[in-house]
N, C-alpha and C positions, 0 to 999 in steps of 0.2 A: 154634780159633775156633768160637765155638756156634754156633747155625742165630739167635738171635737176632741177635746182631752179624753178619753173613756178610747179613743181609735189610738190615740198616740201610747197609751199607756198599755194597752193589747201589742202596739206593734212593739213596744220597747222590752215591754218583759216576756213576750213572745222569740225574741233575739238573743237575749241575754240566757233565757233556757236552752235554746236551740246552741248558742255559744256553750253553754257551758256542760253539756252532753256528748258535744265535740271534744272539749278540752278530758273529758270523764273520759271518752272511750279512745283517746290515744295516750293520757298519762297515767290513768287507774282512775278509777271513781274514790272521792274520799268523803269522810261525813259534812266538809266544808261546802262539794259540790251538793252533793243532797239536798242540806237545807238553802241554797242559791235553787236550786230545782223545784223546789217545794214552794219557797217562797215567789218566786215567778207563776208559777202555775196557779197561787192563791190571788196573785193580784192580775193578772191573766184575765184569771176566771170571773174574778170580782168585772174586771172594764166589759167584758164580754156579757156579762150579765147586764149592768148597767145600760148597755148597746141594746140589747133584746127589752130589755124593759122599756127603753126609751119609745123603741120601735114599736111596740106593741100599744102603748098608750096613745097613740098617733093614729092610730086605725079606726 
């Protein structure tokens, strides 16, 4: 994965959490948001990693 796509896919499921934590705490949290939470956060975390590992091999 390039450092291009790794930023788009941080900012996308970085959104979609953020959206869906909003939509949680005005309609009730339900297990569908959860794992949309979970799941964002796992590939989040994945691009973020990706990013820092890129970054670090560069030095």
């Amino acid at each position: 994965m390039n450092r291009t796509s790794a930023r788009w896919f941080l900012v996308a499921f970085a959104v979609i959490g953020v959206l869906t934590v909003i939509e949680g705490i005005n309609d009730g949290f339900t297990v569908l948001n959860w794992v949309v939470v979970a799941v964002s956060v796992l590939f989040a975390g994945q691009a973020a990693w990706t990013l820092a590992r890129d970054r670090s091999s560069r030095a």
